[in-house]
LOBAVEX-819476 format. One record per atom (N, C-alpha, C, O): residue number from 1; atom name; x, y, z. Coordinates in pm, 1 decimal. Layout:
N
i=NUM	at=CA	x=X	y=Y	z=Z
...
***
This chain:
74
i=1	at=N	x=8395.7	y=-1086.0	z=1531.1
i=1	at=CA	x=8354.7	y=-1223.1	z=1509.3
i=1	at=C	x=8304.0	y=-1280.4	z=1641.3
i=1	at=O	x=8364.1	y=-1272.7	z=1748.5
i=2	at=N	x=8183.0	y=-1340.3	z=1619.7
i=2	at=CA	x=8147.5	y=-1432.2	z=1756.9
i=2	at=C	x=8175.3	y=-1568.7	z=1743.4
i=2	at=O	x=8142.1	y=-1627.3	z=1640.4
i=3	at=N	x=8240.7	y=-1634.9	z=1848.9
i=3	at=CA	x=8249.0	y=-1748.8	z=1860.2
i=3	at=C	x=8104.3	y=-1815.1	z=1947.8
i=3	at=O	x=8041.7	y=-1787.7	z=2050.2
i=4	at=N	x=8098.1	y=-1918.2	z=1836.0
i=4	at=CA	x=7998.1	y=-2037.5	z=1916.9
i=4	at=C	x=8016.5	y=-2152.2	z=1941.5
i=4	at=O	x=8063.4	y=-2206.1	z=1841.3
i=5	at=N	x=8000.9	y=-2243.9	z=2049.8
i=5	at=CA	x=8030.1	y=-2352.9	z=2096.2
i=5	at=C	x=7995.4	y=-2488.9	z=2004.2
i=5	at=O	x=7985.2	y=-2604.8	z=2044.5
i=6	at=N	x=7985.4	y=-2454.2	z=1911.7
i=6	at=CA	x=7929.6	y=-2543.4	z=1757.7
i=6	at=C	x=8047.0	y=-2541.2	z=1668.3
i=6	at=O	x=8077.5	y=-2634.0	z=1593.5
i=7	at=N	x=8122.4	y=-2409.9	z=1682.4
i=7	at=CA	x=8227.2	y=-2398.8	z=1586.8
i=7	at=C	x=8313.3	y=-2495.5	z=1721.7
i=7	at=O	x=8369.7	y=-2582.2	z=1655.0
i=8	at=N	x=8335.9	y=-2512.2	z=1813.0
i=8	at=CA	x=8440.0	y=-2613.3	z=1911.4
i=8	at=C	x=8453.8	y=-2726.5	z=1900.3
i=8	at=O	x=8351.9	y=-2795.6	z=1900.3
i=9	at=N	x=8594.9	y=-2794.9	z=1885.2
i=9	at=CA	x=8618.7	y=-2889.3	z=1924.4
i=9	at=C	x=8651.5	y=-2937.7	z=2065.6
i=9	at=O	x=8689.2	y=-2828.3	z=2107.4
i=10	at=N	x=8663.3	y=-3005.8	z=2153.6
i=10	at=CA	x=8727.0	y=-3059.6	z=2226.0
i=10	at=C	x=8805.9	y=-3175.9	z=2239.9
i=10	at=O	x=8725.3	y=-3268.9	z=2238.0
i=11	at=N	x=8911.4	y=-3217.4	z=2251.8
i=11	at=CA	x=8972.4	y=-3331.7	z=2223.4
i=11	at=C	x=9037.6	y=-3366.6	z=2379.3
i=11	at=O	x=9068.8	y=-3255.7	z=2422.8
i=12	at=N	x=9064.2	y=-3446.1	z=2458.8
i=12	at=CA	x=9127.3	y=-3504.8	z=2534.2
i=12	at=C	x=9243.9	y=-3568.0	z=2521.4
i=12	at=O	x=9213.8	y=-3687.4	z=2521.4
i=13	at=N	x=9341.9	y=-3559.4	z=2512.1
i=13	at=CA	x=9454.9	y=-3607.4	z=2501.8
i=13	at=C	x=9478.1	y=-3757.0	z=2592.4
i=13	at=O	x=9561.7	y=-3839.7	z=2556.1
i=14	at=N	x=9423.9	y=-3769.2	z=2668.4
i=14	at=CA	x=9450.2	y=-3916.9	z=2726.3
i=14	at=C	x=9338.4	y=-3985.8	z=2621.0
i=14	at=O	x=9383.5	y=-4058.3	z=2532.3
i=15	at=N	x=9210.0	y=-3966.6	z=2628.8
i=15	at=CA	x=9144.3	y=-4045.3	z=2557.0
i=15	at=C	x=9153.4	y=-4046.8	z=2357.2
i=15	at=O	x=9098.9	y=-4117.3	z=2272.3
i=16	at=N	x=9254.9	y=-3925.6	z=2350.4
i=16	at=CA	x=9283.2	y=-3964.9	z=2228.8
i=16	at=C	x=9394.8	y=-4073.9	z=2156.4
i=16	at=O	x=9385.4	y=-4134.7	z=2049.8
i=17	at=N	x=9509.3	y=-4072.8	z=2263.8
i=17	at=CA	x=9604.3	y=-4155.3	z=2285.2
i=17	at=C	x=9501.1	y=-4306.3	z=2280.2
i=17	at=O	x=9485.6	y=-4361.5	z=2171.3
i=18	at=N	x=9427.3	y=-4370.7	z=2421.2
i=18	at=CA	x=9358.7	y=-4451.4	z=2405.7
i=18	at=C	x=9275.1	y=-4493.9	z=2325.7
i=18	at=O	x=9269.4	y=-4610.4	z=2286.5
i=19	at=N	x=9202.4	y=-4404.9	z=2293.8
i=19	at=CA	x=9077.1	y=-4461.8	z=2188.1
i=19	at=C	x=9121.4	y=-4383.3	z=2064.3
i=19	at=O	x=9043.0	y=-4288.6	z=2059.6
i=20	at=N	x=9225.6	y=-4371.8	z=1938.9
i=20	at=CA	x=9211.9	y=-4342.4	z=1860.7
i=20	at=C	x=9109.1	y=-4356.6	z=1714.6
i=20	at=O	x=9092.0	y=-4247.1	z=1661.1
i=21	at=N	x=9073.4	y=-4417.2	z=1678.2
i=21	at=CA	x=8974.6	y=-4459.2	z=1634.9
i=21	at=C	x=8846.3	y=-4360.5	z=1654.2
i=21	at=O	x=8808.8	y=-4287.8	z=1562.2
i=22	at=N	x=8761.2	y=-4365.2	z=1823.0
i=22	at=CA	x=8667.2	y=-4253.3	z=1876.4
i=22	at=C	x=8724.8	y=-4105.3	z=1801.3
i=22	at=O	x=8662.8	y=-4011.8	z=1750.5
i=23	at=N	x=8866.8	y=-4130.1	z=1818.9
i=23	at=CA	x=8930.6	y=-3910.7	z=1796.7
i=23	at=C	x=8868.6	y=-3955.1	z=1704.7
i=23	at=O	x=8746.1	y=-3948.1	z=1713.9
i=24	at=N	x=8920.1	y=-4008.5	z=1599.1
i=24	at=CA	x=8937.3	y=-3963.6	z=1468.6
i=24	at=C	x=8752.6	y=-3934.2	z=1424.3
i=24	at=O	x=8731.0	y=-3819.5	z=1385.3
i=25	at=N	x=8653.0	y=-4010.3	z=1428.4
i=25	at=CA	x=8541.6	y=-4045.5	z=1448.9
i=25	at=C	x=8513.1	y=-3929.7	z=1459.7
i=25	at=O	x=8472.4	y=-3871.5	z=1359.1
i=26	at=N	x=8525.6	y=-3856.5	z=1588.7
i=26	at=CA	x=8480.8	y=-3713.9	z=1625.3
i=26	at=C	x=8534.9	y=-3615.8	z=1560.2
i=26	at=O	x=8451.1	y=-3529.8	z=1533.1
i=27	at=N	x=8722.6	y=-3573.3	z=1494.5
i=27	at=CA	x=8716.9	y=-3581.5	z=1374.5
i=27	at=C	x=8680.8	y=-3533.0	z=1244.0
i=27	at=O	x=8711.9	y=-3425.0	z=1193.7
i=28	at=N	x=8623.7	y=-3609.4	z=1204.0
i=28	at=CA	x=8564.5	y=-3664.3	z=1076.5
i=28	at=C	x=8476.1	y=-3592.9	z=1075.6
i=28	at=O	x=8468.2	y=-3491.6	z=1006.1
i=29	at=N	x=8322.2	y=-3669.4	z=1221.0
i=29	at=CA	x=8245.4	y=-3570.5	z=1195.6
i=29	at=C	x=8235.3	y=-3411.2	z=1238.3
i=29	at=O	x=8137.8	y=-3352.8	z=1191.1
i=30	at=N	x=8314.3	y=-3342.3	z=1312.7
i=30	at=CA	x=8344.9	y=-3244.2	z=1291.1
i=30	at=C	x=8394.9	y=-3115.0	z=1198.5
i=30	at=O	x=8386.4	y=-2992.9	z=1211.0
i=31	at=N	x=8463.3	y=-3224.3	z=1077.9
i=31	at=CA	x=8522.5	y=-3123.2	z=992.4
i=31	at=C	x=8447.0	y=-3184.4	z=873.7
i=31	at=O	x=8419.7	y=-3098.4	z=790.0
i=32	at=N	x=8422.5	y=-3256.6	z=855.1
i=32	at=CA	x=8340.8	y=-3343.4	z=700.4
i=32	at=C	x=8439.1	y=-3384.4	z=649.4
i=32	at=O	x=8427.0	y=-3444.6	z=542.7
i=33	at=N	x=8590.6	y=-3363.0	z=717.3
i=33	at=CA	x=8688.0	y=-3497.4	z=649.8
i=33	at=C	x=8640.5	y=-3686.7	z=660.9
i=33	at=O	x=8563.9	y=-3719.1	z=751.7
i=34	at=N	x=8678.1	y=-3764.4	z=591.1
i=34	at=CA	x=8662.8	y=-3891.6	z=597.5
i=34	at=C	x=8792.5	y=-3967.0	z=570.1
i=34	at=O	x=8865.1	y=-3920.1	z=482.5
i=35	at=N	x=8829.2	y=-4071.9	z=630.2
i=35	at=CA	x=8964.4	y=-4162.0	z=587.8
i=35	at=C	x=9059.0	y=-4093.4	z=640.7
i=35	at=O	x=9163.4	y=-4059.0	z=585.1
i=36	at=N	x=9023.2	y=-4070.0	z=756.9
i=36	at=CA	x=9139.4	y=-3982.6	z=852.3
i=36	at=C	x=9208.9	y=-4121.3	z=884.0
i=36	at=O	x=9136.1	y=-4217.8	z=907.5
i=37	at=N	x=9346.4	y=-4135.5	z=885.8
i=37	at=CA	x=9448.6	y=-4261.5	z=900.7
i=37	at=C	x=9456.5	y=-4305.5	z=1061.7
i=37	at=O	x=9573.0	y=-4266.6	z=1052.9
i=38	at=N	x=9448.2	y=-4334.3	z=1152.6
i=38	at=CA	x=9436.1	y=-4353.9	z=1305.1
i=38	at=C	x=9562.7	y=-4339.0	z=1328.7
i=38	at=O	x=9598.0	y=-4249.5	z=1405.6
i=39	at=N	x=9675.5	y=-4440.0	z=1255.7
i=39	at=CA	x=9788.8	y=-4412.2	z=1230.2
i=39	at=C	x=9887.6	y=-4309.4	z=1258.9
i=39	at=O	x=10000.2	y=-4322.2	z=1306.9
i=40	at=N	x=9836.4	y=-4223.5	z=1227.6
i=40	at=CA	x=9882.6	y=-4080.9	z=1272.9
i=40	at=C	x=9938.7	y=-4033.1	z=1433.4
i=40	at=O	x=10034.6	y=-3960.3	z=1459.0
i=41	at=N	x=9864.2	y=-4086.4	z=1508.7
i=41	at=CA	x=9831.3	y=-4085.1	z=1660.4
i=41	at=C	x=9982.7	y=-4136.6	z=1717.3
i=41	at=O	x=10048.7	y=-4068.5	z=1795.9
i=42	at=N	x=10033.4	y=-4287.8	z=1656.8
i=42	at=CA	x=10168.7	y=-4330.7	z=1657.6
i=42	at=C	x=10294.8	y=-4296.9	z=1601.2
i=42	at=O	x=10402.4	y=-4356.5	z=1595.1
i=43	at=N	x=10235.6	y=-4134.7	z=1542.8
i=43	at=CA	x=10411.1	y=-4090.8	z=1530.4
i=43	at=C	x=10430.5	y=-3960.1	z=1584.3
i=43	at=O	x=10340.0	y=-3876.7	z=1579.4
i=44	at=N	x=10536.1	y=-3937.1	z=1633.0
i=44	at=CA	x=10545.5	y=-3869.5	z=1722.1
i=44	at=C	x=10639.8	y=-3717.6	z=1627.7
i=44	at=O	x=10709.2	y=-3712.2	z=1526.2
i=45	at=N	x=10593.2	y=-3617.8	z=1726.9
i=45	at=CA	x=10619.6	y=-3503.7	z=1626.2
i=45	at=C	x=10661.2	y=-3405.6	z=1707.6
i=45	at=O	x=10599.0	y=-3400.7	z=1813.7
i=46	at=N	x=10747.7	y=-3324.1	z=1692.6
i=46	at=CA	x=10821.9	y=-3194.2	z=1768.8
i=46	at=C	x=10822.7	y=-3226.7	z=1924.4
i=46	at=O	x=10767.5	y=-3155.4	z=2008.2
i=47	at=N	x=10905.3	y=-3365.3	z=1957.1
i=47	at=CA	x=10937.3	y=-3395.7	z=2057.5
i=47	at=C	x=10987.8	y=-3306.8	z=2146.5
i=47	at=O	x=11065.0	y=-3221.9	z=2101.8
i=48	at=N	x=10967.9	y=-3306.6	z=2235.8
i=48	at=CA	x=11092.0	y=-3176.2	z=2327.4
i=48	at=C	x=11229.6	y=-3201.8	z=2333.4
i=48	at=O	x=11320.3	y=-3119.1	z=2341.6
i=49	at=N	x=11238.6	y=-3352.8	z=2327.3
i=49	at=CA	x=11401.1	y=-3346.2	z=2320.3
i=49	at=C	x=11465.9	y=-3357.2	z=2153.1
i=49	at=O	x=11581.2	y=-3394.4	z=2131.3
i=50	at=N	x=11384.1	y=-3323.9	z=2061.7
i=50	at=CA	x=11397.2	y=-3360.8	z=1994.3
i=50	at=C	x=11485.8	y=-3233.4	z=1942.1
i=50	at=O	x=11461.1	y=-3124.7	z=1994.5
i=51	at=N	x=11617.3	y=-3242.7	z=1812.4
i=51	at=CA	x=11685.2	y=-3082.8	z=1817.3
i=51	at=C	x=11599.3	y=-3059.5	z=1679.7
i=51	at=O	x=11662.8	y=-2988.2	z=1602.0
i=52	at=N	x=11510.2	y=-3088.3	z=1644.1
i=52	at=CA	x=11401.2	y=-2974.6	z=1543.2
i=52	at=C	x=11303.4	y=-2913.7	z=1619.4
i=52	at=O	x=11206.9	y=-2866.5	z=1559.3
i=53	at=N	x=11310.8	y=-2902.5	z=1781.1
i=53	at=CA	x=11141.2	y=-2891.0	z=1841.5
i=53	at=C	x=11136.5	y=-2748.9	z=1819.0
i=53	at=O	x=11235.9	y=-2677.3	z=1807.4
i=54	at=N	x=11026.0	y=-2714.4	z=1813.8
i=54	at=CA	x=10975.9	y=-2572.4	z=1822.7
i=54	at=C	x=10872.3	y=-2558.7	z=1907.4
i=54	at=O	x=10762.3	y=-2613.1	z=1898.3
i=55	at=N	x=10919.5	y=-2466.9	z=2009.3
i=55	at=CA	x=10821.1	y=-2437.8	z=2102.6
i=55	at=C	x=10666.1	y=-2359.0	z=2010.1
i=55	at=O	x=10640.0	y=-2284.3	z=1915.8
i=56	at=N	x=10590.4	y=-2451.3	z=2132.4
i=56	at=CA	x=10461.0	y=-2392.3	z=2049.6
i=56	at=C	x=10418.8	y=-2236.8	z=2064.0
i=56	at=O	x=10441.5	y=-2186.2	z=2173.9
i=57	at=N	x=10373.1	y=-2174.1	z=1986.7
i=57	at=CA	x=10334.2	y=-2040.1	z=1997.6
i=57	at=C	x=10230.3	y=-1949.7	z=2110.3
i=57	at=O	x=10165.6	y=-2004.9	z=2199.3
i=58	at=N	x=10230.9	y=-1818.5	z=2087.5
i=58	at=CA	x=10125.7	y=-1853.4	z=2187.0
i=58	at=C	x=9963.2	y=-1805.9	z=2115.8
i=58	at=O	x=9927.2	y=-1758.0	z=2008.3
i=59	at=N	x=9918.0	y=-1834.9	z=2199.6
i=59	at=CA	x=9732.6	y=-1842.1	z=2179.9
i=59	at=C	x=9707.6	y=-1666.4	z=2180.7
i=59	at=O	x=9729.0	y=-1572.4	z=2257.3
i=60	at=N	x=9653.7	y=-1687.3	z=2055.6
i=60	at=CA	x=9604.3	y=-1533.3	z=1977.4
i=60	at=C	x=9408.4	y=-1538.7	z=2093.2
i=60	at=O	x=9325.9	y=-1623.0	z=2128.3
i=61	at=N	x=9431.0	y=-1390.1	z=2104.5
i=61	at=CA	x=9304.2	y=-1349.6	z=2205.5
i=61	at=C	x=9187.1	y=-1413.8	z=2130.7
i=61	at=O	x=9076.4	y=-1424.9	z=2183.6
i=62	at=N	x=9213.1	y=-1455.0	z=2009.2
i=62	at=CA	x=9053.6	y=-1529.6	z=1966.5
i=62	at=C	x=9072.8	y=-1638.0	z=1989.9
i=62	at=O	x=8967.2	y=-1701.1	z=1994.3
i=63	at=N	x=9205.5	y=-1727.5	z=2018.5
i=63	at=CA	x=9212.1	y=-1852.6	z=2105.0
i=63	at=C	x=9163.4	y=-1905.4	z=2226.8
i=63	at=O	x=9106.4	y=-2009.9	z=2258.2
i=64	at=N	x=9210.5	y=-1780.9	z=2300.7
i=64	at=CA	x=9218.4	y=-1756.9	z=2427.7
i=64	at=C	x=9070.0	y=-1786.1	z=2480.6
i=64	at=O	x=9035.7	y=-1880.2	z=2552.2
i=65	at=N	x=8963.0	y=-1649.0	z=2411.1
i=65	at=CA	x=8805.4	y=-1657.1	z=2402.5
i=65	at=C	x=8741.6	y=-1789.5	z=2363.4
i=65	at=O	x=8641.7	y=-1842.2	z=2412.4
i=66	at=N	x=8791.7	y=-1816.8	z=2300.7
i=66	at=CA	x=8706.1	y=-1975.9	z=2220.3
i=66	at=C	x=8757.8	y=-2073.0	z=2329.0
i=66	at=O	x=8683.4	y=-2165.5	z=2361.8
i=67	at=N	x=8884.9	y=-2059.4	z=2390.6
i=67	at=CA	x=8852.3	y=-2203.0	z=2546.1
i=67	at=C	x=8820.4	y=-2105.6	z=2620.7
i=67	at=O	x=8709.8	y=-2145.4	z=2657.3
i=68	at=N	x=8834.3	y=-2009.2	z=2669.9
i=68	at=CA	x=8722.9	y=-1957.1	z=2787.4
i=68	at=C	x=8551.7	y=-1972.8	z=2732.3
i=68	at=O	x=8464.3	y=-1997.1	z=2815.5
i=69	at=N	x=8534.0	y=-1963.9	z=2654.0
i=69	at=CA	x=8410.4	y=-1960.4	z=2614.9
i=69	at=C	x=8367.9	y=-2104.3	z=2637.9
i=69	at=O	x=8273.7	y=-2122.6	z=2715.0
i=70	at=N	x=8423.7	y=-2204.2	z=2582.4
i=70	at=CA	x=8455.9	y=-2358.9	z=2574.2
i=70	at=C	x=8418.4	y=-2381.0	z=2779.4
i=70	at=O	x=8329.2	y=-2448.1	z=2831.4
i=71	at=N	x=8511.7	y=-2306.9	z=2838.2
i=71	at=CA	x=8515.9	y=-2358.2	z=3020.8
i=71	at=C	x=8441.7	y=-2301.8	z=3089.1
i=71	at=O	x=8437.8	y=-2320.8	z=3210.7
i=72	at=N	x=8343.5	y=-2195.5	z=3008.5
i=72	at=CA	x=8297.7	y=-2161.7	z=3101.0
i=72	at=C	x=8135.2	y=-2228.3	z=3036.1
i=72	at=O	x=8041.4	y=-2235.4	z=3115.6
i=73	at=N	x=8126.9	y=-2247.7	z=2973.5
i=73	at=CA	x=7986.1	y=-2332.9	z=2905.6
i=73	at=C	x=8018.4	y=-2479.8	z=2977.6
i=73	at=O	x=7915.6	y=-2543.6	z=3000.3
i=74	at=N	x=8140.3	y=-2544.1	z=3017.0
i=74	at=CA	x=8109.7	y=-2655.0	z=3085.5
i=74	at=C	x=8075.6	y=-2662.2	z=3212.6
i=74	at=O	x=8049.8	y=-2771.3	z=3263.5
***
């Protein structure tokens, strides 16, 4: 499989926190979802201190390729 920089998202985590609304926007038009809730952004989920957290997994080599591919095109 080839990855292309068309199939990428990028999201920012500070500016998604701030401008939720913009995420969702980008989003939307990214996936052809619509009536994405902004809402979402204000609840908080697999806290670290939280005793349900689950550490996140790790990044499968077609992960890995799609942000190298992603850092090195910027």
């Amino acid at each position: 499989m080839t990855l292309r920089l068309e199939n990428l998202l990028s999201l920012d985590f500070a500016t998604m926190i701030a401008d939720p609304a913009d995420t969702v926007s980008q989003l939307e038009k990214f996936t052809g979802a619509n009536g994405i809730d902004s809402a979402v952004f204000n609840r908080r989920v697999n806290d670290l201190g939280n005793s349900h957290w689950v550490p996140p997994a790790e990044l499968s080599e077609e992960e890995t390729a799609a942000i190298n591919l992603y850092l090195s095109a910027a």
